[in-house]
C-alpha positions, 0 to 999 in steps of 0.5 A: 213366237214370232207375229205372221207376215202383214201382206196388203195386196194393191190393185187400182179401184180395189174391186177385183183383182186385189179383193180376190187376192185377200180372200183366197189368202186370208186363211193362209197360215202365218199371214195376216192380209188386207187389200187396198187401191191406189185410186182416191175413190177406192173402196179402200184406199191404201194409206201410209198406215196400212202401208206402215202395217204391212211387211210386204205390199203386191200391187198387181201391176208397176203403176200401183207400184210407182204410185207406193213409192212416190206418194208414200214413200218411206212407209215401206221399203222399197224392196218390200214392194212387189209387182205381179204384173197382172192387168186388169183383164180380171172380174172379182174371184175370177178362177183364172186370176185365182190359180195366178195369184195362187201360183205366183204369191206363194214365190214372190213372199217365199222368205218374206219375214216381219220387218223388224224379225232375224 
């Protein structure tokens, strides 16, 4: 049996939007989730070992993206890093953000797998 996909959503403060994203995802089967910001004052900071954890990283916008790949690089393939595109226009389980993250996260990991599994 093989372990669930390491997904850890990425917004700025990790406030809202990617805090939003682990919740209503959380339950999801085959998926383990965490959430993290790329500010040094976030509620969590992302690190180079939660980016080691993870399979895949969703930053919400290119800048969280960028700032992956520059300071961390090397913890998570690049292609492994996907952009949503949603600005921070959103509060903390806002429904609006919800049905996006609910239509667009499901395609973006559609295939998505376990590094290291065929």
């Amino acid at each position: 049996m093989t372990r669930p996909l390491r997904v850890v959503f990425v917004c700025a403060q990790n406030k809202l939007r990617s805090p939003t994203a682990e919740a209503i995802f959380r339950d999801t089967p085959g998926w383990e989730v965490a959430s993290a910001g790329t500010n040094r004052d976030a509620e969590t900071p992302v690190s180079r070992d939660l980016l080691e954890w993870a399979d895949v990283a969703v930053c919400m916008e290119k800048r969280h993206r960028d700032i992956l790949c520059q300071r961390f690089k090397g913890a998570l393939p690049d292609e492994r890093i996907l952009t949503l595109g949603l600005p921070d226009d959103y509060e903390f389980m806002d429904p609006e953000l919800i049905v996006i993250l609910r239509r667009l996260v499901p395609r973006r990991l559609e295939g998505a797998r376990p590094r290291g599994s065929t």
